[in-house]
Backbone as CSV, one residue per row, in Angstrom:
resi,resn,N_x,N_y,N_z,CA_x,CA_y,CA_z,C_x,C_y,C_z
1,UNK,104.817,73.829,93.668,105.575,74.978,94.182,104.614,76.083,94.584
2,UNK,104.895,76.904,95.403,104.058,77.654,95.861,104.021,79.088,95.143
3,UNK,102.994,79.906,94.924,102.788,80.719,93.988,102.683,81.957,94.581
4,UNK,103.660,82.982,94.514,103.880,84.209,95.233,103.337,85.515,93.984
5,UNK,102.754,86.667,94.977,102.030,87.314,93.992,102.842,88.670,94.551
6,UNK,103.237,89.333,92.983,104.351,90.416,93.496,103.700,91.670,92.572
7,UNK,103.352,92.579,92.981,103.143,94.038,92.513,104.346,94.526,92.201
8,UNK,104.964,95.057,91.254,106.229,95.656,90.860,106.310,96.855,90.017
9,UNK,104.868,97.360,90.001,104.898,99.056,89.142,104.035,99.375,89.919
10,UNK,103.456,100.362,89.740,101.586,100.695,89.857,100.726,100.570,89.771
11,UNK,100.960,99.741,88.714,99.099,99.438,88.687,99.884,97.667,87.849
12,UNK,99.506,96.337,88.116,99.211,95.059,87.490,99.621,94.567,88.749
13,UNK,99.180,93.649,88.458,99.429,92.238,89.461,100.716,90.774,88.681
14,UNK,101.836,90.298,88.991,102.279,89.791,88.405,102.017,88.220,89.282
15,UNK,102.112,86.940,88.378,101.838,85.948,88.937,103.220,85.501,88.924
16,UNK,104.479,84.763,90.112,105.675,84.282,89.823,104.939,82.879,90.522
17,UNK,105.787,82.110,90.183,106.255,80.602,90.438,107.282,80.731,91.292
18,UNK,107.831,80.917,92.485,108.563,80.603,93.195,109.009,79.555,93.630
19,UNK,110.635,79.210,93.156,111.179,78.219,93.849,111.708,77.911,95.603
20,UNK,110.876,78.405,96.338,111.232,78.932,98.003,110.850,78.086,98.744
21,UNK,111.910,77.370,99.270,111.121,75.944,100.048,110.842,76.607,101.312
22,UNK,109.955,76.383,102.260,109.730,77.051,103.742,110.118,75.756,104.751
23,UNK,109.797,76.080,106.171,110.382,75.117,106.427,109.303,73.691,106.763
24,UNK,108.061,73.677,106.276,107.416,72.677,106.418,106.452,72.716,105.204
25,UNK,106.214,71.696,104.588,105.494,71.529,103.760,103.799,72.098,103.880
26,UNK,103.462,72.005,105.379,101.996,73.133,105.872,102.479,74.478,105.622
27,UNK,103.143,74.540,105.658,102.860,76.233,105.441,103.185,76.378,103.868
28,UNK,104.123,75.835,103.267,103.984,76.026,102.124,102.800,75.763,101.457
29,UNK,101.619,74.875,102.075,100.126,75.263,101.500,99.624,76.278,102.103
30,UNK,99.697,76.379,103.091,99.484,77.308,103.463,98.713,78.838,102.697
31,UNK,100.489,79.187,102.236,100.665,79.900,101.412,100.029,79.982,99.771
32,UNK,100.803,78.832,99.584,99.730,78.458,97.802,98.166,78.632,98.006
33,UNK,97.416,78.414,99.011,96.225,78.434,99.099,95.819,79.822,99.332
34,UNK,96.488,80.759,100.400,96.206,82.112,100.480,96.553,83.003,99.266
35,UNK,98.025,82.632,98.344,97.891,83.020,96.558,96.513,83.215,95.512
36,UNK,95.936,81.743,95.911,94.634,81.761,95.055,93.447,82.191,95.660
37,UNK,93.250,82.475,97.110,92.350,83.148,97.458,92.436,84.649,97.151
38,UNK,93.945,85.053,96.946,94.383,86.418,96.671,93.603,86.655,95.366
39,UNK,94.067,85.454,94.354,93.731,85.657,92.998,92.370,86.157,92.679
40,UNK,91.650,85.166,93.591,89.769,85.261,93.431,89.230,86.428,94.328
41,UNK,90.050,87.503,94.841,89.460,88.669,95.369,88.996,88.432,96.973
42,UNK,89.448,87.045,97.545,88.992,87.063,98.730,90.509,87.875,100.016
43,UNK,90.727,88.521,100.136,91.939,89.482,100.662,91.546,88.683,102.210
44,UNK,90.546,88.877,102.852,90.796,88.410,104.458,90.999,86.776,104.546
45,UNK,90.421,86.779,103.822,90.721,85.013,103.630,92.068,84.878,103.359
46,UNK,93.052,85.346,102.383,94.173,85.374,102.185,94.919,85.391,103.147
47,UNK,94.218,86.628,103.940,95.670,87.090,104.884,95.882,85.930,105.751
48,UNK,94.397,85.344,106.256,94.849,84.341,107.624,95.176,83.378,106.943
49,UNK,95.224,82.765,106.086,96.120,81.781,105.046,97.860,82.522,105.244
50,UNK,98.286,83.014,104.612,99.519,84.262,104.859,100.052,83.967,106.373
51,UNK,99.039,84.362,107.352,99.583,84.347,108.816,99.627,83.206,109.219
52,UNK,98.913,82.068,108.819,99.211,80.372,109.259,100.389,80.539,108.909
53,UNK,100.855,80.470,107.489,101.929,80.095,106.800,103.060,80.508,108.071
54,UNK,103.451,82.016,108.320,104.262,82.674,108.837,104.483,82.451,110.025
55,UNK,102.842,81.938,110.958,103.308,80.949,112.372,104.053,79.929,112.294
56,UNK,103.798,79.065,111.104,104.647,77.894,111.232,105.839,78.248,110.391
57,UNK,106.472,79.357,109.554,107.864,79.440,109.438,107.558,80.817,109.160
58,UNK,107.970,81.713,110.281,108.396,83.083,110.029,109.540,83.758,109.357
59,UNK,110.491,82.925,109.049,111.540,83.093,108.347,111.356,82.755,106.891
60,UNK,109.619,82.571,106.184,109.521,82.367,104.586,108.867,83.690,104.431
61,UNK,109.886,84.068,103.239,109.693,85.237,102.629,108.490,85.678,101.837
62,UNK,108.456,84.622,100.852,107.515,84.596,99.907,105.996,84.749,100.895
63,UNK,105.728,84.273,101.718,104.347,84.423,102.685,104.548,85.605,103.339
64,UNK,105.435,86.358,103.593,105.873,87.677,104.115,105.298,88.398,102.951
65,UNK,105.426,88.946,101.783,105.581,89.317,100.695,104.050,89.175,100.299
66,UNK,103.605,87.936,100.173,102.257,87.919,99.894,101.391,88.755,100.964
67,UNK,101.592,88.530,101.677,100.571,89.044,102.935,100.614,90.722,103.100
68,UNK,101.892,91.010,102.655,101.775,92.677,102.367,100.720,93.274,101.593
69,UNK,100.708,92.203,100.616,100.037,92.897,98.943,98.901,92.167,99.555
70,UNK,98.528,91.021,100.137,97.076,91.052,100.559,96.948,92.092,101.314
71,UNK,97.538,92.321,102.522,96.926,93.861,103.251,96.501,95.075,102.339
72,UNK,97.432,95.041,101.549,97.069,96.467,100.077,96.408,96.030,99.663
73,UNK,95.732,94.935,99.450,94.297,94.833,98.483,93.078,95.022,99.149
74,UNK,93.350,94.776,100.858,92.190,94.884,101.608,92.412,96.351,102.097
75,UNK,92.991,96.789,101.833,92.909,99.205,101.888,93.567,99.120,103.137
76,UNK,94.575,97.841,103.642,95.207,98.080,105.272,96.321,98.692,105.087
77,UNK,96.627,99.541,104.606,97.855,100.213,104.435,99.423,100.435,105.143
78,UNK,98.690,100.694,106.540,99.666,100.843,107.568,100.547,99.336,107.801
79,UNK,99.164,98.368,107.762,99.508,96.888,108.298,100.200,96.390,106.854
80,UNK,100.174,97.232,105.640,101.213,96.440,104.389,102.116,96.916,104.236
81,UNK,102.246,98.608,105.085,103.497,99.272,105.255,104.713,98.378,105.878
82,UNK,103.863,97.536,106.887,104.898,97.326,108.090,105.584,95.725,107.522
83,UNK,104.249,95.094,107.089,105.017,93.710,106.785,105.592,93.726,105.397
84,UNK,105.842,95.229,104.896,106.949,94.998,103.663,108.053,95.423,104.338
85,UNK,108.156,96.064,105.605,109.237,97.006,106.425,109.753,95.157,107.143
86,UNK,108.998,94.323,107.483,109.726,93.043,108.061,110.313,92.261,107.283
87,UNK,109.648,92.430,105.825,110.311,91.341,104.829,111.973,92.219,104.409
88,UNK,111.736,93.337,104.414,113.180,94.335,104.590,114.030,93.831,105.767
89,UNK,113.731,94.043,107.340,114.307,93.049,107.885,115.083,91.813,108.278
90,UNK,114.334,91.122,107.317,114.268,89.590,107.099,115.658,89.703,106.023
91,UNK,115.352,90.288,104.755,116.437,90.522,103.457,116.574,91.366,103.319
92,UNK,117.292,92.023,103.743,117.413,93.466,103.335,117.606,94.208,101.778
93,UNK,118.340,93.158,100.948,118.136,93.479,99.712,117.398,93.463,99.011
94,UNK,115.747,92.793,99.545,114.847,92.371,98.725,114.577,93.223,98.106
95,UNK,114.451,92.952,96.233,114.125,94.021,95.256,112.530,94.375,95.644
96,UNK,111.821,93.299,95.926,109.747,93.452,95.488,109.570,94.045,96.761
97,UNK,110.248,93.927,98.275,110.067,94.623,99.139,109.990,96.089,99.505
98,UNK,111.457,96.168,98.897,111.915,97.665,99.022,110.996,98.698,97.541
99,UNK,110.689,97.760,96.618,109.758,98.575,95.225,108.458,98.639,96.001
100,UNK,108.091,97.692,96.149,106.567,97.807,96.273,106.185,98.685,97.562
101,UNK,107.304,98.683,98.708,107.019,99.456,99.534,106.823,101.128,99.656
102,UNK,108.125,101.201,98.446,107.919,102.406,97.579,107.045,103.128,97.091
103,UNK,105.932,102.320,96.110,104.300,102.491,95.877,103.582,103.014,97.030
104,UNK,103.581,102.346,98.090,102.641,102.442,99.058,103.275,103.837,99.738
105,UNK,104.260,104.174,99.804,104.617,105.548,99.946,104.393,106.856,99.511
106,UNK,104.415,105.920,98.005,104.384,107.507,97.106,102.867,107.627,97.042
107,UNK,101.971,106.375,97.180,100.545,106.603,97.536,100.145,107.484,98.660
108,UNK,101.047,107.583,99.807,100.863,108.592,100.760,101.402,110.189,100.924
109,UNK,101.602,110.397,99.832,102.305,111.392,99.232,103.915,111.298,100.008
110,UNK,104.116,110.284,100.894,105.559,110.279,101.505,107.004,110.026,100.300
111,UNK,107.015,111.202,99.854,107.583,110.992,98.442,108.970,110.860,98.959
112,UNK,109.697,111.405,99.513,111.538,111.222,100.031,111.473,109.786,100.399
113,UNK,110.497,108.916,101.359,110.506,107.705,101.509,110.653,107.015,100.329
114,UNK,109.338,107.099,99.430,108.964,106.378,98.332,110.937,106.659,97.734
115,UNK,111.148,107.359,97.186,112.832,107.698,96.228,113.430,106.716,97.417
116,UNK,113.283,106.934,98.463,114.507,105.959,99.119,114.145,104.315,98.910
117,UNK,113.285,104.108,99.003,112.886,102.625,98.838,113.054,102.371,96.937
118,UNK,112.716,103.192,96.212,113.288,102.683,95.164,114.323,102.839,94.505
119,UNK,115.441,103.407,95.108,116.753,103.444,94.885,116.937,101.924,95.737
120,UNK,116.801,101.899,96.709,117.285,100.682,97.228,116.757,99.540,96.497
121,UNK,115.874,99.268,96.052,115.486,98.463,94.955,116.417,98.308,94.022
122,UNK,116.808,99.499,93.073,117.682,99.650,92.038,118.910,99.678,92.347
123,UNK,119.336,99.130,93.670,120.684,98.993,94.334,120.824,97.522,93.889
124,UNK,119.530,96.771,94.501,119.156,95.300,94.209,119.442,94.821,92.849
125,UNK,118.372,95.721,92.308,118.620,95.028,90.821,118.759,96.658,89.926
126,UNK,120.115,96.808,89.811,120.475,97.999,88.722,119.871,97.790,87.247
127,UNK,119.122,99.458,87.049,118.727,99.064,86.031,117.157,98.400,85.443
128,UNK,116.829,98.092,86.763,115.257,97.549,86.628,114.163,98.659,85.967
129,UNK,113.758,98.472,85.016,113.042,99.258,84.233,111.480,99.724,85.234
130,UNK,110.674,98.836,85.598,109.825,98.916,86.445,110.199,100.475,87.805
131,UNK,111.434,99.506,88.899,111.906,100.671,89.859,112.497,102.087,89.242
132,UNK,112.713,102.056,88.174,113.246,103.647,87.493,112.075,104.184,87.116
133,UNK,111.261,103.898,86.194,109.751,104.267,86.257,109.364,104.845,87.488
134,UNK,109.252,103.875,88.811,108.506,104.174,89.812,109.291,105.354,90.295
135,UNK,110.407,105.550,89.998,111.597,106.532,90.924,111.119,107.468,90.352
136,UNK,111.074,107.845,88.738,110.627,108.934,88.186,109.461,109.623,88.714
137,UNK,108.678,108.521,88.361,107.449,109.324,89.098,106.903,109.666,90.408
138,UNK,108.207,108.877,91.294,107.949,109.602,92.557,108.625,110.539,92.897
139,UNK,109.785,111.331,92.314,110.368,112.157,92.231,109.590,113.558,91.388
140,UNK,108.642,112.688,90.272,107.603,114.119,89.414,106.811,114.652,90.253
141,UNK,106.284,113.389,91.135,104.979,113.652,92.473,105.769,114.585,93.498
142,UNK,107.016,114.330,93.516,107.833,115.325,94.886,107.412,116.885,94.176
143,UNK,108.149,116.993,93.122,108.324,118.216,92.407,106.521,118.746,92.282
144,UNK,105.788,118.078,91.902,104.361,118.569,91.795,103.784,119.520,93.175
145,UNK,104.142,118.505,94.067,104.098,118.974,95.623,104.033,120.002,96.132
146,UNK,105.969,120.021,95.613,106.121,121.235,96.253,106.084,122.621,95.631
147,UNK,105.320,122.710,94.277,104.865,123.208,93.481,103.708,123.856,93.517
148,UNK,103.120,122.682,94.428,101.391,123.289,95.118,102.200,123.897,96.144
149,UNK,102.610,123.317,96.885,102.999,124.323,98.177,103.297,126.027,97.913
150,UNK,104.425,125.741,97.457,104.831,127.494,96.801,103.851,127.734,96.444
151,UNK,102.616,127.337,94.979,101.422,128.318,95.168,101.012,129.120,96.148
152,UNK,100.304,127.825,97.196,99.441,128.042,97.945,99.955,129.131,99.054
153,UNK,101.699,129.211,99.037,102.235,130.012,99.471,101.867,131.167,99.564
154,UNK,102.184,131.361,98.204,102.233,132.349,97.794,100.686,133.830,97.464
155,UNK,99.812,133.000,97.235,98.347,132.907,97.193,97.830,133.437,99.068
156,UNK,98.798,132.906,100.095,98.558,133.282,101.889,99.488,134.398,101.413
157,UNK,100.436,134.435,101.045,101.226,136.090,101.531,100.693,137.177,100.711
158,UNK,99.688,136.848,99.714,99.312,137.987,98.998,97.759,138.579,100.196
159,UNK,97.081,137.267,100.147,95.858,137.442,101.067,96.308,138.375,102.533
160,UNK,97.791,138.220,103.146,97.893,138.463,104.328,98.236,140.034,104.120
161,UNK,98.565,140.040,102.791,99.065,141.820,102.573,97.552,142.567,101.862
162,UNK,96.472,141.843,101.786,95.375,142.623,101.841,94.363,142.219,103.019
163,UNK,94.739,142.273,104.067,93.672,141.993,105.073,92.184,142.398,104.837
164,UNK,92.075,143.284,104.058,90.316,143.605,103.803,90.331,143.228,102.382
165,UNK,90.736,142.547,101.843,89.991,142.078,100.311,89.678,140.547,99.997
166,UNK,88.537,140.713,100.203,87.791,138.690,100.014,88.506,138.445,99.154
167,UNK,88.472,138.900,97.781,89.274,138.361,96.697,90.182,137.464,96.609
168,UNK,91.497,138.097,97.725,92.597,137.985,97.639,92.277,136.235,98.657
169,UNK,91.371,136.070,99.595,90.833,135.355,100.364,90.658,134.129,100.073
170,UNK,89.749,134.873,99.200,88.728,133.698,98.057,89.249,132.871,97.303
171,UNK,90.574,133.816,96.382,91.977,132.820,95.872,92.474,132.039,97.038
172,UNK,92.654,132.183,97.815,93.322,131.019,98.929,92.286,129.781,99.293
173,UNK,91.360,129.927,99.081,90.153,129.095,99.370,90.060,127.675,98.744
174,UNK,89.907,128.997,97.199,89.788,127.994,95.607,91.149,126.648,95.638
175,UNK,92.184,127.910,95.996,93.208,126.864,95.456,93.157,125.924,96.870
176,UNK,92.925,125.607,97.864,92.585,124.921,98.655,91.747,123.606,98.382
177,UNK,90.899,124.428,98.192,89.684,123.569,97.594,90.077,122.294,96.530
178,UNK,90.614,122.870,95.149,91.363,122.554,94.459,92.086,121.388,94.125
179,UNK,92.655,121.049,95.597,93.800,120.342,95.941,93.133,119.513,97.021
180,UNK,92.031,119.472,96.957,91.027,119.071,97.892,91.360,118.892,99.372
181,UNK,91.668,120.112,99.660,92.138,120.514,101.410,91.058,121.161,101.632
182,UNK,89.773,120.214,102.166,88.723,121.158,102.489,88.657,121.630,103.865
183,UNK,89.276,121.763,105.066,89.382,122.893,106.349,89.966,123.484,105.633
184,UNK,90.955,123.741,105.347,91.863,125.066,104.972,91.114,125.831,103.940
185,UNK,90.347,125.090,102.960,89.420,125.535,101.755,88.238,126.164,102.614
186,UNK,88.010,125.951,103.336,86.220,126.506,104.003,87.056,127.564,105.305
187,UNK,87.757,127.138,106.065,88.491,128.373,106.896,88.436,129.417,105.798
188,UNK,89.719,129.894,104.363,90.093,130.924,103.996,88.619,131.380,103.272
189,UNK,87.697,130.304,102.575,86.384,130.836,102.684,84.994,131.582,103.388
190,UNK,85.689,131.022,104.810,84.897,132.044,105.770,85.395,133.250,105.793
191,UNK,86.608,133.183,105.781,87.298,134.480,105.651,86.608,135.339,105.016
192,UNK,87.069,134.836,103.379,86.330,135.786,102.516,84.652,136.263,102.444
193,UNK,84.218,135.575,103.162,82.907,135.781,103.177,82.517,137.149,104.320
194,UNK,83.381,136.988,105.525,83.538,138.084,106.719,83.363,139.421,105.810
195,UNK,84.774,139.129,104.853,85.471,140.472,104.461,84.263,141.268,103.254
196,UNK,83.730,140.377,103.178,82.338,140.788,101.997,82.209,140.191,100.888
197,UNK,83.021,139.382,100.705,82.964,138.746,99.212,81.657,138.119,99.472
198,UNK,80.759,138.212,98.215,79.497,138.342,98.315,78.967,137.019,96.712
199,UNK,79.447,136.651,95.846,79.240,136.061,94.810,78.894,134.702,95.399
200,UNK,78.082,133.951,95.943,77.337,133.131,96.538,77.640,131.832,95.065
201,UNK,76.568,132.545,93.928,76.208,131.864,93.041,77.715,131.019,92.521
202,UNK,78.697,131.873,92.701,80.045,131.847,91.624,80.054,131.033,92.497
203,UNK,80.391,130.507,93.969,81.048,129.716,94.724,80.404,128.505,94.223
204,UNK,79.376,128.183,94.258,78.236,127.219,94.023,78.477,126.380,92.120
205,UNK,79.122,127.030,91.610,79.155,126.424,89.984,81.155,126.441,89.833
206,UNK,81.719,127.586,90.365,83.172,127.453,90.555,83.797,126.460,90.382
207,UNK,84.255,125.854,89.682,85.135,124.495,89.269,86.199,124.013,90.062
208,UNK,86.574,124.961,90.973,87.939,124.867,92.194,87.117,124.117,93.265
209,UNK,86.148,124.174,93.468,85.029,123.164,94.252,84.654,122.184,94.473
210,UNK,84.561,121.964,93.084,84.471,120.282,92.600,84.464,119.524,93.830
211,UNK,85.561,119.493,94.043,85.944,118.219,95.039,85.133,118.500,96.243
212,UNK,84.900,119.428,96.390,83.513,119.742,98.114,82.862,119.825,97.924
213,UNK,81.782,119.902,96.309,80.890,121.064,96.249,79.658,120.209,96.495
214,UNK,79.619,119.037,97.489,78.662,118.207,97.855,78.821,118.200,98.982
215,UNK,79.716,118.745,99.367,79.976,118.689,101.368,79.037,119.714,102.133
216,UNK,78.292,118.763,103.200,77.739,119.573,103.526,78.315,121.105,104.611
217,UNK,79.399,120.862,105.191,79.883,122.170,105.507,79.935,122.990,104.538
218,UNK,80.632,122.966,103.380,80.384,123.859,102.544,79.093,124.457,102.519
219,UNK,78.132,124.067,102.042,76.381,124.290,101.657,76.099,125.492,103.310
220,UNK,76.361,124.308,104.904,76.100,125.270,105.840,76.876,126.686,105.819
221,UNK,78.547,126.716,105.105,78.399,127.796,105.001,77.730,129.017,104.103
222,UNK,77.581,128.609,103.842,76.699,129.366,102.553,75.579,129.728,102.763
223,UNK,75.199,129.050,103.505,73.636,129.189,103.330,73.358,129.960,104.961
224,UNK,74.858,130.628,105.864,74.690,131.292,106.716,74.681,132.761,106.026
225,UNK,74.907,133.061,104.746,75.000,133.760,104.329,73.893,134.840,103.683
């Protein structure tokens, strides 16, 4: 039987046994063979194993399904977006389709997507402990969001009501920075630098940095200073 490999939280790999006949016995090796290349870390090898399978029966799921989660193992994101969006197509109720596609959403911070794909999951199978997990936490990631947002909001309307104080600047920068939005982090930093904010050293050890404080734009600005 051919061996389908299904991601169903965040982080493990689950091994199923699928009972899914395709419609020719080649592609069902096909498939089993691109499984265990999956297993042993070879992802491009997989996939064109995956895409034989699917030339000779585009209507087997299980090689649909695999070939997603091979694209996500090889960092193709867009291309595992789409062939979990065909295996949706194909079944529309599919539980591992509509979950796992979910993941790859909430990985893109596309959090309203991610909640819609795992409700539809939990339409599939009510109750699935895995898709309620994933719902939660793509619903905590929504709320986190837009949590930074209002900061960062809020942090521009204070800066915009002191037009001459780096300070106020410099906070817009950090928290930029922060959140590792480095244009918007080095823009409100030039800013502050115009306006006089002058603490060079502080920028340079500042912990809101972290995430740039090896970039070299950063360093050139600074060191115009």
């Amino acid at each position: 039987m051919p061996q389908l490999f299904i991601r169903f939280a965040f982080y493990g790999l689950i091994l199923l046994w699928a009972p899914v006949l395709a419609a020719s016995e080649e592609a069902l090796e096909y498939n089993s063979v691109g499984a265990t290349l999956l297993e042993h870390g070879k992802t491009d090898a997989a996939v064109a194993e995956f895409q034989k399978a699917l030339r000779l029966d585009p209507t087997y799921l299980p090689a649909r399904l695999n070939l997603a989660y091979a694209y996500e193992r090889a960092g193709k994101m867009e291309d595992a977006i789409a062939a979990y969006q065909e295996a949706i197509a194909a079944e529309p109720g599919n539980f591992f389709a509509h979950n796992n596609l979910g993941v790859l959403f909430d990985k893109k911070s596309q959090y309203d997507a991610a909640i819609a794909e795992f409700q539809s999951a939990l339409h599939s199978e009510p109750g699935n402990a895995m898709a309620l997990k994933n719902l939660q936490t793509a619903k905590k990631n929504k709320a986190a969001m837009q949590e930074r947002e209002a900061q960062l909001q809020r942090a521009e309307k204070e800066a915009q009501a002191k037009p001459t104080d780096p300070q106020a600047s410099y906070n817009v920068a950090r928290l930029y920075a922060f959140y590792g939005r480095k244009e918007l982090a080095l823009q409100w930093l030039g800013r502050a630098l115009k306006q006089g904010y002058k603490d060079l050293a502080y920028v340079r050890t500042d912990p809101a940095f972290t995430n740039i404080r090896e970039d070299r734009d950063l360093e050139l600005l600074l060191l115009k200073k």
